[in-house]
N, C-alpha and C positions, 0 to 999 in steps of 0.2 A: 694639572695633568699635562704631561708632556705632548708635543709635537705629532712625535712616535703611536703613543698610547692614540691619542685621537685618531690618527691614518685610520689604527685598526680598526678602532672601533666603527668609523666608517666601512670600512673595506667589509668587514664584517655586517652590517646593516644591510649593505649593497645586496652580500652575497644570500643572506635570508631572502631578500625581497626574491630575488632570482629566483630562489629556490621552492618561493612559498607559489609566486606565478607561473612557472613549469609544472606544480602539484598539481594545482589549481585548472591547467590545459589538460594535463593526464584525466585526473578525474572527469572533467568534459567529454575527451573523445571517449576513455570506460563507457560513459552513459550515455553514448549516442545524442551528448549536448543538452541532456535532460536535466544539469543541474539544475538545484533548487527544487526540485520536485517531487512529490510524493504520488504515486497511480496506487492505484484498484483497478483493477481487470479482474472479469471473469475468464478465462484463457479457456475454454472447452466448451464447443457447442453442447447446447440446452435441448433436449426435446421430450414431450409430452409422459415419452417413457424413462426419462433419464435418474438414475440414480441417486447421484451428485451433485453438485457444482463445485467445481474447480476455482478458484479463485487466487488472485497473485496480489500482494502489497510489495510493491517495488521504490526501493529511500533512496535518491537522489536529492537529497537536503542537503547533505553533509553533516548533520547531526543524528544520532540516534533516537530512532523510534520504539515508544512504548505503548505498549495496546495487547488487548486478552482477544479472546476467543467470540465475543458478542458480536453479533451483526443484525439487522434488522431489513426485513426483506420487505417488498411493495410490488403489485403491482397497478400498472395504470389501467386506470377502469373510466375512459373519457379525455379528461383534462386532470382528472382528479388520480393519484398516488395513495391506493389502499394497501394497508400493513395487511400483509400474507399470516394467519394467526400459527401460532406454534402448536403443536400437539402437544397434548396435558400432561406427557410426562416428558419433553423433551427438554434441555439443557444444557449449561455452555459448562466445559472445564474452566475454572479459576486459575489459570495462569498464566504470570505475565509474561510476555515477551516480548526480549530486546531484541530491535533490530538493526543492526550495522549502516553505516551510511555505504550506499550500492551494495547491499542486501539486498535478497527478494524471501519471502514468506510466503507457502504454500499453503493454504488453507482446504481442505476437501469438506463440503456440509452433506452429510446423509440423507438427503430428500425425506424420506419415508422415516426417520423417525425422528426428523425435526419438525417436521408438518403434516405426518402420520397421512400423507398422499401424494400423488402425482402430484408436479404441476400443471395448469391449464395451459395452452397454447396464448402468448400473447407477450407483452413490453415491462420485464421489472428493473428494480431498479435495489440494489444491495447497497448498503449501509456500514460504513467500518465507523466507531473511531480509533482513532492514531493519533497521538500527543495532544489530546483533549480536541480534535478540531474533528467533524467529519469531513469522510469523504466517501463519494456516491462512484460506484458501476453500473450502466446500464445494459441490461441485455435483453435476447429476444429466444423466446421457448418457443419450438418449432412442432409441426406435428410430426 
């Protein structure tokens, strides 16, 4: 390989690297520095009479995330995390979804006919997984 050929090929190397570490800053300030990160949040307050839950899965990995509709809900009764039971004929749609790196996923759960009642005033704590790993919200249901 010539002289010539080599410059470039460095020059070139150079210029990726530049280019991958500018991406690399951009996506940072995008996510308020949250790379590598996956959240859960419930994003809307909870109360005793509340319909809902609001729920956000926000990808700051930089890879895409994969995960359905399943969650499993708890709350704390002491020290101890009891699963909130589902109503017997409630259910999750079967689809999967892709989520973007700096994506966010909105999930809304219909109180009342995933658990066929209110919830109680007290500390739960929501359940996703997301690329086979969990990860936990916690919140607080208000009167």
């Amino acid at each position: 390989m010539s002289s010539t050929n080599t410059n470039i090929i460095t020059v070139m190397k150079s210029y990726f690297a530049r280019l991958i570490a500018a991406f690399l800053a951009l996506v940072a300030m995008i996510s308020g520095g949250k790379t590598g990160r996956i959240e859960l949040e419930v994003t809307q307050p909870v109360t005793v009479t509340s319909e809902q839950i609001v729920m956000e899965v926000r990808n700051y990995s930089g890879k895409a995330l994969n995960f359905d509709e399943v969650f499993v809900l708890e709350k704390n009764e002491g020290d101890e995390w009891v699963q909130v039971a589902f109503a017997e004929h409630a259910g999750f749609h079967e689809i999967g979804i892709k989520l973007s790196p700096l994506g966010t996923y909105t999930q809304v759960i219909d109180v009342l006919s995933m658990f066929g009642h209110f919830l109680d005033a007290g500390e739960y704590r929501i359940t996703k997984q997301l690329n086979q790993k969990d990860y936990c919200a916690v919140f607080t249901v208000t009167e």
